[in-house]
C-alpha positions in Angstrom: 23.5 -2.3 -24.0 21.7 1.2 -24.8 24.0 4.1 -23.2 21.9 6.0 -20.3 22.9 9.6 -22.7 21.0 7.3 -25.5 18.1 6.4 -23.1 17.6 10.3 -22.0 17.8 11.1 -25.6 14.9 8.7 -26.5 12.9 10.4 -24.0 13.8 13.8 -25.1 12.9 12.8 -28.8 9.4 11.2 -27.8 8.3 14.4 -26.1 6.8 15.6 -29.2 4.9 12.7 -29.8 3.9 11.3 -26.5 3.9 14.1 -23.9 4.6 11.3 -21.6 7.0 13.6 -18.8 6.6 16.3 -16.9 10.2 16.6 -16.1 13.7 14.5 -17.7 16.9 14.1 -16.0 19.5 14.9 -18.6 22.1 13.3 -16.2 20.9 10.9 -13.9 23.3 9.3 -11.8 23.0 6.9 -8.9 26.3 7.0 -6.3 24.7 3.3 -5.1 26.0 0.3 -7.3 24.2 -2.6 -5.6 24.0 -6.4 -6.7 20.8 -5.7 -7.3 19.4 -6.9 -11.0 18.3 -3.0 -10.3 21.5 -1.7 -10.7 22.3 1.4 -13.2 18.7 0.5 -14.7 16.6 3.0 -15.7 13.3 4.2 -14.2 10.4 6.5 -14.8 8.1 7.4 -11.3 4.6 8.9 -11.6 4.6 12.8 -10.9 2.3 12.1 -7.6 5.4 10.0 -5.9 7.6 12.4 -4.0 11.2 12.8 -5.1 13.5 15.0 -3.7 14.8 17.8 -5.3 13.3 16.7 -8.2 10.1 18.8 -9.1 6.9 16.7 -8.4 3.6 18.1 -10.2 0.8 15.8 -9.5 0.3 17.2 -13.4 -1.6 20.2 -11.2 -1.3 23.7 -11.9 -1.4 24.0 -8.1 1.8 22.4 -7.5 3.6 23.0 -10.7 6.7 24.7 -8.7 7.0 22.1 -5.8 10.0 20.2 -5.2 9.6 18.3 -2.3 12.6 17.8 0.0 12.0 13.8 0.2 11.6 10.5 -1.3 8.7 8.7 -1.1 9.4 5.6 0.5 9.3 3.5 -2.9 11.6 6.0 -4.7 13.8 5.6 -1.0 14.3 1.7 -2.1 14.5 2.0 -6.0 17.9 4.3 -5.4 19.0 2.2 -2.6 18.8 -0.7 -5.4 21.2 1.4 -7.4 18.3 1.9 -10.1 18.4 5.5 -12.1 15.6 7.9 -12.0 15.4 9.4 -16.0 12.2 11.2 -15.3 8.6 12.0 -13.7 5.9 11.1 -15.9 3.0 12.8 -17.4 -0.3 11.8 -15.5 -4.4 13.0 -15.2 -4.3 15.9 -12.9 -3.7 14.3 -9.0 -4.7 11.1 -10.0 -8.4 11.8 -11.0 -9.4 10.5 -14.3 -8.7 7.7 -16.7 -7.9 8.8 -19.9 -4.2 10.8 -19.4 -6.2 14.1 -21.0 -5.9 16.2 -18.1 -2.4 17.2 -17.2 -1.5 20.5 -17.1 1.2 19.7 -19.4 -1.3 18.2 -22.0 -2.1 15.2 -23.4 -0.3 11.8 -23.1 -0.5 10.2 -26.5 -0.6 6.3 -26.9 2.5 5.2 -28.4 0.2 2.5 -30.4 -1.6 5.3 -31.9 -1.0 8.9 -31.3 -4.9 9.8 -31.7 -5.6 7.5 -29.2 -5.3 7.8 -25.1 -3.6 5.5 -23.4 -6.1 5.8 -20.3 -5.3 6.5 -16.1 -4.6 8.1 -14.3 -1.0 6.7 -15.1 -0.9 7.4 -18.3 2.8 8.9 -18.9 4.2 5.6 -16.8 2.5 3.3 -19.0 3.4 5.0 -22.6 7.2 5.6 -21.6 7.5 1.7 -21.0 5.6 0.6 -23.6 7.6 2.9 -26.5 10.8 1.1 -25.0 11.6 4.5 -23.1 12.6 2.4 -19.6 12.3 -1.1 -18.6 10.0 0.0 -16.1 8.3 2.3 -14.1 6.3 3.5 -10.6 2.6 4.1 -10.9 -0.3 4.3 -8.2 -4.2 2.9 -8.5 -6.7 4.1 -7.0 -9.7 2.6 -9.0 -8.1 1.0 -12.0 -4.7 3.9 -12.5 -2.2 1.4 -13.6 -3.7 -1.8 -14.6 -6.1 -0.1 -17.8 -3.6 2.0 -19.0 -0.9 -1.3 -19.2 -3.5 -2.7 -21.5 -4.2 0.4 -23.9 -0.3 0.4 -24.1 0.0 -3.6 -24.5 2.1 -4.1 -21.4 2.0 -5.7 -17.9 0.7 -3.6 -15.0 0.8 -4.6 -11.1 -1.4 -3.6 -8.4 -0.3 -5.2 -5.6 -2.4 -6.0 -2.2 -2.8 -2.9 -0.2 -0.5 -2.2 2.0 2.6 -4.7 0.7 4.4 -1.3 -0.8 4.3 1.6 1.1 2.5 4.5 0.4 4.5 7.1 2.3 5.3 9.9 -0.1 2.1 9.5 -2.3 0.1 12.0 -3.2 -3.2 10.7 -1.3 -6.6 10.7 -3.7 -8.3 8.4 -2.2 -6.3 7.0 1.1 -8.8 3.6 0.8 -8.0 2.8 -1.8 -4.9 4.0 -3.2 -1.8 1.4 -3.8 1.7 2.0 -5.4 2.1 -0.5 -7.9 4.3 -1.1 -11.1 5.0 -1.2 -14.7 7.0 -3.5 -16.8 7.2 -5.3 -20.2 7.1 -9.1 -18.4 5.7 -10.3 -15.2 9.1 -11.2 -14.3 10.3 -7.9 -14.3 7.3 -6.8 -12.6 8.2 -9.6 -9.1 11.8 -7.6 -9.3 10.8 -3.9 -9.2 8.0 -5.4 -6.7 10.4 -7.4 -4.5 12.8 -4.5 -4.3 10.4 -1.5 -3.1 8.3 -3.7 -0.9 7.7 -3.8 2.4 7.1 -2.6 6.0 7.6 1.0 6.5 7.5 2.7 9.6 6.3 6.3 8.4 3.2 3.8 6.7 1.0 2.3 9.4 -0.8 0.9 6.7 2.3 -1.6 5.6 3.0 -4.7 6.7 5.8 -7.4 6.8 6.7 -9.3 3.7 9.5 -10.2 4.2 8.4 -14.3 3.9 7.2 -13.0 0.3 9.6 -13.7 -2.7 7.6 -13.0 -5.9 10.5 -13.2 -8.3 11.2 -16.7 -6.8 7.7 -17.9 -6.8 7.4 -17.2 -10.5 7.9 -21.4 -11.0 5.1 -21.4 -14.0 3.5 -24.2 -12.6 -0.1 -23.6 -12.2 -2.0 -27.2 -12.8 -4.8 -27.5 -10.5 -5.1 -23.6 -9.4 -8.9 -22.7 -10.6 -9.8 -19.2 -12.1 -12.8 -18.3 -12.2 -15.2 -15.3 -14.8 -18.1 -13.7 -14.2 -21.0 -15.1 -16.5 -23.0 -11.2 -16.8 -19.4 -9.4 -18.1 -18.2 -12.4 -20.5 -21.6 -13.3 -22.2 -22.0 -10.9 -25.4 -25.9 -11.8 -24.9 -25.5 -8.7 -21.4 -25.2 -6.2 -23.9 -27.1 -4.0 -25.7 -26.3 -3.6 -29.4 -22.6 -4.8 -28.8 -20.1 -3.3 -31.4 -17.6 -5.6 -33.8 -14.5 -4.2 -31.2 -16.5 -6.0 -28.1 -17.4 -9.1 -29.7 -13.5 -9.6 -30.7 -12.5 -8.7 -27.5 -14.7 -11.7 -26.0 -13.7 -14.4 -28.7 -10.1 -13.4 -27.8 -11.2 -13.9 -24.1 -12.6 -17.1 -24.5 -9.6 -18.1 -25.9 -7.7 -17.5 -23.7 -9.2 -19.7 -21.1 -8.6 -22.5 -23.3 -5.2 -21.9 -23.2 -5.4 -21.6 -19.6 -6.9 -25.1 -19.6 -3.5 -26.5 -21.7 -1.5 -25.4 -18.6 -3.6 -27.4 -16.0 -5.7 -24.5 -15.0 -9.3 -24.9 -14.0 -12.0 -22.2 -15.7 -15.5 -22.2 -13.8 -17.9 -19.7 -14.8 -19.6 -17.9 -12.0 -23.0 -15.8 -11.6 -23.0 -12.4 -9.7 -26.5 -10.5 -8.8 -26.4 -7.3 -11.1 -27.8 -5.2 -8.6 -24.0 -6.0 -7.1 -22.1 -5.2 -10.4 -23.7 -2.1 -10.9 -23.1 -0.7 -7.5 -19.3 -0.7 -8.4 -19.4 2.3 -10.3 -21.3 4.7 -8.0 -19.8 3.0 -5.1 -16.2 4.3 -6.3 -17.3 7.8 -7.2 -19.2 8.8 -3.9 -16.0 6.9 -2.0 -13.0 8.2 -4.2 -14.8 12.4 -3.9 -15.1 12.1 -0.5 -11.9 11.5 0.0 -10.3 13.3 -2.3 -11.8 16.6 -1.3 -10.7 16.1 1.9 -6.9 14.6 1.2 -7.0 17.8 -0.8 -8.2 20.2 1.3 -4.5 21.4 2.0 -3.9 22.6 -1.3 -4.7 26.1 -0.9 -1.8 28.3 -1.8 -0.6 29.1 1.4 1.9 26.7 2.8 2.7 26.0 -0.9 1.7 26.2 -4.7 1.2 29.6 -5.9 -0.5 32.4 -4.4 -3.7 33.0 -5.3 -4.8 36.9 -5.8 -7.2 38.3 -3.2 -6.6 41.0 0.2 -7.7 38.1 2.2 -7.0 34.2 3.5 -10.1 33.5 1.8 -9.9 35.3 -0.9 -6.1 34.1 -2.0 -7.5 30.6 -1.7 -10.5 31.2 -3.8 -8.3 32.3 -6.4 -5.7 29.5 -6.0 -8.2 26.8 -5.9 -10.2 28.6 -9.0 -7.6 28.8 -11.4 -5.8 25.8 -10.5 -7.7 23.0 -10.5 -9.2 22.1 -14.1 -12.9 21.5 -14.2 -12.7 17.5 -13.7 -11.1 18.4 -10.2 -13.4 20.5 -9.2 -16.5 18.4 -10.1 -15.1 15.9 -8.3 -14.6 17.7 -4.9 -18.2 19.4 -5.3 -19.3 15.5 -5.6 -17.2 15.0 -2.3 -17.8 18.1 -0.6 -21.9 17.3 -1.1 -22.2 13.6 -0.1 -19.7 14.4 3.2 -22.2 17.0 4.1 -23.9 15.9 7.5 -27.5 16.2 5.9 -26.0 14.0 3.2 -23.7 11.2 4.8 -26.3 8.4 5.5 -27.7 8.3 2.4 -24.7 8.4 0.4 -21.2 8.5 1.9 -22.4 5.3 4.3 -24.3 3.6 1.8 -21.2 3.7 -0.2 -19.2 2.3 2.4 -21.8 -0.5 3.0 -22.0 -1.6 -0.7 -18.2 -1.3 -0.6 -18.4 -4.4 1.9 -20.9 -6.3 -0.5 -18.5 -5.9 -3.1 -15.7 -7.4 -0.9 -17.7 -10.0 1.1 -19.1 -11.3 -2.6 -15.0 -11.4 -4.1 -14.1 -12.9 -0.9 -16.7 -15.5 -0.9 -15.3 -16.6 -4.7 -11.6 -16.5 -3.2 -12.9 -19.8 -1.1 -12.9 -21.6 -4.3 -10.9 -19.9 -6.8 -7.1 -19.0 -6.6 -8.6 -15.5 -8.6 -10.5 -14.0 -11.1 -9.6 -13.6 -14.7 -11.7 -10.8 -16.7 -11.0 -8.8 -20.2 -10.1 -4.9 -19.1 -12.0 -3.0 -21.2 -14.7 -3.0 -24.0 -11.6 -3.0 -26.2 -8.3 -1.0 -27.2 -7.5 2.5 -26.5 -9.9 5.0 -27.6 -9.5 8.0 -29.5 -8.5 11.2 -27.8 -12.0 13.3 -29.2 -13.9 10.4 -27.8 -13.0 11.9 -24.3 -16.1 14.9 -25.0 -18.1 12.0 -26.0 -21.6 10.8 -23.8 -20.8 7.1 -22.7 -22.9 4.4 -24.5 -26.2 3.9 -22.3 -25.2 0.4 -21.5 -25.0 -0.5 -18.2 -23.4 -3.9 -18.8 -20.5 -1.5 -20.8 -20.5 0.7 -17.1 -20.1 -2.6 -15.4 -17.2 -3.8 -18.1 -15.0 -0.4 -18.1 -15.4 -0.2 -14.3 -14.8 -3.7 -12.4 -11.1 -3.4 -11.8 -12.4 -1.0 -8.7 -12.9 -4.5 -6.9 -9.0 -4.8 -6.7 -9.1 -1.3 -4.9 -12.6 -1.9 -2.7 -10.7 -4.8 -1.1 -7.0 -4.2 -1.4 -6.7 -7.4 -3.7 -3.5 -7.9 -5.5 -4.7 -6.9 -9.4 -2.0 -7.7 -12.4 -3.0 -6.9 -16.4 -1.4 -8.4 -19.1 -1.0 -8.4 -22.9 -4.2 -10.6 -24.3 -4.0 -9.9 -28.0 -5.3 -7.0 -30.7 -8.5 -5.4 -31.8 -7.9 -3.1 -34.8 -4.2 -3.2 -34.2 -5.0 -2.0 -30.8 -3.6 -4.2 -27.8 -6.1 -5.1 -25.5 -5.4 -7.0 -21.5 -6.3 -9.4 -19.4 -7.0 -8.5 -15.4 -6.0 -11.2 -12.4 -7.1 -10.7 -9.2 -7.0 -12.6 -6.3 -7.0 -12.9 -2.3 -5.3 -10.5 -0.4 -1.4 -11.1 0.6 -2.1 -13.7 -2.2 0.5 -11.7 -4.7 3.0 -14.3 -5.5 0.3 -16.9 -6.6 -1.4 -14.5 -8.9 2.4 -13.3 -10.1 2.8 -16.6 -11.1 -0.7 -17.5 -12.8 0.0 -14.4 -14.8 3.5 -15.3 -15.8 2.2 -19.2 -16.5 -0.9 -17.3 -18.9 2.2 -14.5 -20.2 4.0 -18.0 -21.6 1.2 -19.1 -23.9 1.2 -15.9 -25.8 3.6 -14.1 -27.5 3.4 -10.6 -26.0 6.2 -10.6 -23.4 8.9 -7.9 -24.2 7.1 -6.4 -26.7 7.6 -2.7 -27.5 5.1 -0.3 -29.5 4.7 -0.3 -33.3 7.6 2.3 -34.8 9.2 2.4 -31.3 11.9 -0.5 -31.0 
């Protein structure tokens, strides 16, 4: 068994490469020694989770000196499990942005490929587990945080249903849509972390009771009869224009994997969605997520904490703060929020969102009649490279619709798990699960029965085990 000085070490040694914390623990100890399967292991927590006395970034310039003086609740449960926090991880600046390229530490590197991103905003969580770092770590998603990242990186990422793990002593982006979820190399270890930090939680009026809900024990494997079900528009190479080589493996691989689905009893229907549906997903998220951001974040202004701006007034000490501390993504994201919140602008945008929101949900929900979930690929294919960040998206909307779709998790607080489904260009690529909410342990064990077909469980980045 690796030595914890060993494990801190590794993480230590990596920073060069990876970037992947804002902060190690050179000697993390844990007074708790529980029976938990938790016990003396070794976690990483995202730097938007609050830990106390332990500095807690959000990756922002704006809190790069807070130390909050209290766990979040999932942090609360992970020490009470006897588990040992090694670090906070590297992540896009509060939570805003995909591709791990803004923290105000840097760039998180993909332990794959260290040109490549290893997408967000989780980014640090995911690379640290899958370079063999920890066994496992916290993340949060908000539109697709933890679940595209454990693809780029080639391991297994969970967001839950909203509300089954408590969000007290999260960061808020967007309070909607936000869930603490998990990291891990197997869907088994993914049911324990899950199972431990669960729960109802007073200080979270959002939680609720799971205490009936035993994912680890659920995970029996046997999944003959449950029926899965694709969306035609996403799957069928024929959507796209001028689809590259990468995209075209990525669906073969796909399509594959059903079959293999099918050897386990599984049944695979294909279904039709109106486009005019699929590509209100993206804009749907972006005027939702603003909105709420630039109000969650409204309280950052250098006063109660953070550093003090410059100025000889209130106004102009938070002009300063907010000016130089927010990078430019941030702020283009609260000018989106600040404009469609404005009265004169509400109806047409803010509420529109919201009512396409319910589209979105009352469409899934209709297929959750029928199907025990939804299996998709994550992405167009593996991680990009880190220059390809400055780069105009492809004008395809079908891509929009492909890079985008794991918002529906989020829209309807569906539990959402990504696993390991292969390689394009020695790149690994994922598989996405959702389901029906409070419907966790079936998709757990879907994804487990799917994770037993392949050969990607445990597995570590190239050059990193």
């Amino acid at each position: 068994m690796t030595s914890i000085n060993d494990i801190v070490k590794k993480a230590h040694t990596s920073q060069g490469n990876l970037n992947a914390f804002v902060t190690i623990i050179d000697n993390p100890t844990n007074d708790i020694i529980s029976n938990s399967k938790l016990s003396q292991q070794t976690v990483a927590i995202k730097d938007n989770l609050s830990t106390k006395g332990i500095l807690s970034t959000g990756s922002s310039n704006t809190l790069k000196d807070y130390i909050p003086f209290f766990d979040a609740t999932a942090v609360k449960k992970l020490k009470e499990n006897g588990a040992l926090i090694i670090g906070k991880t590297a992540m896009d600046e509060l939570g805003m942005g995909g591709t791990g390229t803004t923290a105000h530490s840097g760039i998180i590197k993909n332990p794959w490929d260290l040109s490549r991103m290893c997408a967000g905003s989780s980014a640090g969580s995911a690379a640290v587990v899958a370079a063999g770092i920890v066994p496992f770590a916290l993340g949060s998603d908000t539109g697709d945080s933890i679940r595209k990242p454990a693809a780029w990186c080639g391991i297994v990422g969970f967001k839950p249903t909203y509300g089954l793990i408590s969000r007290y002593g999260l960061f808020p982006f967007a309070t909607s849509l936000d869930t603490v979820g998990t990291f891990a190399r197997s869907v088994s270890e993914i049911a324990l972390v899950t199972d431990a930090i669960k729960g109802k939680d007073e200080l979270d009026m959002t939680s609720w009771d799971s205490s009936k809900i035993n994912l680890s024990d659920s995970l029996t494997g046997n999944v003959k009869n449950k029926k899965l079900c694709y969306i035609k528009e996403i799957c069928d190479i024929t959507s796209y224009q001028n689809p590259s080589e990468e995209l075209k493996q990525t669906l073969t691989i796909f399509q594959e994997t059903l079959k293999k689905c099918q050897t386990l009893g599984i049944i695979i229907e294909e279904v039709k969605i109106d486009l005019n549906i699929l590509n209100a997903i993206f804009p749907t998220y972006q005027c939702i997520s603003c909105a709420e951001a630039t109000s969650n974040y409204s309280n950052l202004t250098g006063i109660s904490f953070g550093p003090r701006g410059e100025g000889k007034t209130i106004e102009e000490i938070i002009k300063s703060h907010r000016t130089q501390g927010f990078s430019s993504l941030i702020k283009r994201r609260f000018i989106i929020g600040s404009y469609v919140l404005q009265k004169e602008n509400q109806e047409k945008f803010f509420l529109n969102a919201c009512r396409a929101r319910k589209v979105i949900v009352d469409t899934i929900n209709n297929l959750f009649t029928n199907f025990d979930g939804l299996i998709l690929p994550c992405s167009e294919a593996g991680a990009k490279k880190i220059e390809e960040n400055e780069k105009i998206t492809k004008n395809d909307a079908m891509l929009t619709i492909l890079e985008n779709h794991l918002a529906i998790g989020n829209f309807g607080g569906f539990p959402s798990i990504t696993i390991p489904n292969g390689f394009v260009n020695e790149l690994p690529i994922g598989i996405n699960i959702t389901g029906a909410i409070k419907d966790d342990a079936n998709i757990l064990n879907i994804a487990y029965a799917i994770e037993s077909t392949m050969n990607y469980k445990d597995q570590i980045a190239k050059g990193w085990d």
